[in-house]
N, C-alpha and C positions, 0 to 999 in steps of 0.2 A: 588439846581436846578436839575431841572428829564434831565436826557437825552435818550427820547424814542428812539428805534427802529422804520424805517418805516414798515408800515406793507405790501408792499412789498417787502422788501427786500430779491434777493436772492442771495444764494452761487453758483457756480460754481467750478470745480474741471478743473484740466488739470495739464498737467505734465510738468518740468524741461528739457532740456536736453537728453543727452544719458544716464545720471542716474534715469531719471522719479521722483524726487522728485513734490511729489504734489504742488501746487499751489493754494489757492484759492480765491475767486474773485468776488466782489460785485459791484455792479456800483451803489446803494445807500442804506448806510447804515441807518444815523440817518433821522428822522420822520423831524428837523428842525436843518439841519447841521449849517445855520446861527448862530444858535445861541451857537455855539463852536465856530464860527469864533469871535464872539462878546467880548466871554471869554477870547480868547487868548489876540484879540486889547487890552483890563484891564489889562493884566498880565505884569510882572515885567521880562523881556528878558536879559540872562547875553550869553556872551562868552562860549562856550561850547569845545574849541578847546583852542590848546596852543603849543609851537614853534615848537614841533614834533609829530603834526597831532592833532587827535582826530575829533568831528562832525565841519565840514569847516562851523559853521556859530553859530546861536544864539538858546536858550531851555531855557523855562517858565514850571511850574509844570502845570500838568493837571489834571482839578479834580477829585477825589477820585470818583465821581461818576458814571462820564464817563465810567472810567476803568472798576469799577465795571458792568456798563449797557452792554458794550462791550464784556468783559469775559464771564459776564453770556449768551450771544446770541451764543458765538463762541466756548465755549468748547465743546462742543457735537458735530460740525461738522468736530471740527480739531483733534478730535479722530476719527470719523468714516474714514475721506479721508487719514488719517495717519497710518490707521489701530492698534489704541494702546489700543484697548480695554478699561476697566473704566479707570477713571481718573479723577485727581481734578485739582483745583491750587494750585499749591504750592506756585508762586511769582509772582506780576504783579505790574510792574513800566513802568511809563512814562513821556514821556515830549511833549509839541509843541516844533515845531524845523522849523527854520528859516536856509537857504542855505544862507548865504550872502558874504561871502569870495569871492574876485576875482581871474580869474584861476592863477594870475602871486603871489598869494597869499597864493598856500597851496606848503604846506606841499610835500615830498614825499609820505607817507601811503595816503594821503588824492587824490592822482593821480593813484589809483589802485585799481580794486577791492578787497574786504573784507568780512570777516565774522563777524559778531558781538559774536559768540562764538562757540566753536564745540561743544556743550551740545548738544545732540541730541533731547535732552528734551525741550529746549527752542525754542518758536516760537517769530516771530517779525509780529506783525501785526499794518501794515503801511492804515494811512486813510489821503487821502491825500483832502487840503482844500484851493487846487487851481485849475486853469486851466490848458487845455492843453499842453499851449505855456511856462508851467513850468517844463516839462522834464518827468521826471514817475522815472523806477527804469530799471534796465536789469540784468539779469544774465548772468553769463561765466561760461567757462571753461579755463582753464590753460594748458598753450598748452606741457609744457613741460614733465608735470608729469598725465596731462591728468582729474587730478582732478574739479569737480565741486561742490562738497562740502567735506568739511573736518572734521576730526573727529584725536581725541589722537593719533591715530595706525599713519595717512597720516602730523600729523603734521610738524614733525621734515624732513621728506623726501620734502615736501613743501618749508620750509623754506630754507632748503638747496641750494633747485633748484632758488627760488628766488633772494638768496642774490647772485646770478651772475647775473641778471636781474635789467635794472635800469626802473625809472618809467616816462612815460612819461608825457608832460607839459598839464596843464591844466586839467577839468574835464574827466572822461572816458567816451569815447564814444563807437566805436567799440572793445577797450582792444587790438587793435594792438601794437606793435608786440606780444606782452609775453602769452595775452591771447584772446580769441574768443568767439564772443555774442551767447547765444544761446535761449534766450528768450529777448523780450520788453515787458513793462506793461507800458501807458501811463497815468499821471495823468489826470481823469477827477473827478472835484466837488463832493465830498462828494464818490467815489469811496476806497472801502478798500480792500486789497491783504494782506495774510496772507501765509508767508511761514518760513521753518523752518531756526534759526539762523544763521547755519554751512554752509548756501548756500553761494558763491561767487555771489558778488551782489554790486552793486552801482546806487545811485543816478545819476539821468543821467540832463545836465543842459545846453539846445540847445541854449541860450542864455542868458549870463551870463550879460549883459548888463543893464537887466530886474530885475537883485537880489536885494532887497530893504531892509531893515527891519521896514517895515512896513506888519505887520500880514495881511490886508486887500489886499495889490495886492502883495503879496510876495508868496515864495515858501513854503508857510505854508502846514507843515502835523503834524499826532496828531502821535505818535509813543508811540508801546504797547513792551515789553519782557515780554511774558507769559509762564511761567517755569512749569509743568506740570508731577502730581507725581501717582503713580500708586495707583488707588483705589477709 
């Protein structure tokens, strides 16, 4: 199965924070997003999480061809707004992934923002294939060490700071106390945002009542890690 680009589709750039990490931002990507949502409803959904955190819900593979339609459309923009000059792929994996954990149900890590890696290299590019009233994503900042994304050098000083810090109940919403919102992106239908891995960032899930797992009214997104090597 093809999965075309729309041919309108555009990117948008804008910045993070007090560190200006890019951001970028499509309100519709694929030509017949339907027919991803179709895919996923077929797909075989396991557990992606376990007793000490990981993704709070469910993840089905996504097809090789996706990925591929997706990478090829996004590398050249995420080198230009990134400013990394050429560049290839090096690695791109993905999964659909389902939120369906309830708040009295995760985890500590899974009640905090996160980075998915400090590679600077690595981008996460999130297409989300639900509605509004299914939350988006938000970034922060860390109030203590002042950090909004991290890297090798910030890691150890991070964690430090953190492990005096407990996490609070349920999904993050504004990062009160420990940390502070500094961006919102809300999920709208077949909308994709693409920002780099090492950002502090979280799912955000204004009503958790609504979590199902069922692909079709669920908090279905198609999630990319796209690794990115010079040349």
């Amino acid at each position: 199965m093809a999965f075309a680009i729309a041919d309108d589709a555009r990117l948008t750039a804008s910045a993070i924070g007090a560190e200006r990490e890019p951001l970028l931002d499509a309100a519709g990507l694929l030509a017949d997003p339907a027919a991803l949502v179709d895919v996923a409803a077929a797909s075989r959904f396991t557990p992606a999480y376990g007793p000490t955190g990981g993704y709070p819900g469910l993840r089905a593979a996504l097809p090789d061809a996706y990925i591929q339609s997706v990478v090829d459309v996004l590398v050249g923009p995420i080198a230009e707004a990134f400013g990394l000059g050429a560049v290839r792929p090096n690695r791109a994996q993905g999964a659909f992934s389902l939120v369906t954990l309830a708040p009295t149900a995760l985890a500590p890590p899974q009640r905090s923002p996160h980075v998915d890696s400090v590679d600077p290299a690595q981008f996460a590019i999130l297409h989300y294939l639900c509605d509004a009233g299914a939350g988006g994503t938000a970034f922060y900042r860390h109030k203590a060490t002042g950090f909004e994304r991290l890297d090798d050098c910030r890691l150890a000083s991070y964690r430090a700071a953190r492990a005096t810090e407990a996490a609070p109940h349920g999904y993050v919403d504004d990062g009160a106390p420990w940390f502070e919102r500094t961006m919102q992106v809300g999920a709208t239908f077949n909308r994709v945002i693409v920002y780099r891995s090492c950002i502090l960032h979280s799912g955000t899930v204004p009503t958790p009542d609504r979590l199902t797992a069922d692909p079709r009214s669920g908090r279905l997104t198609a999630n990319i890690f796209l690794t990115l090597a010079s040349g």
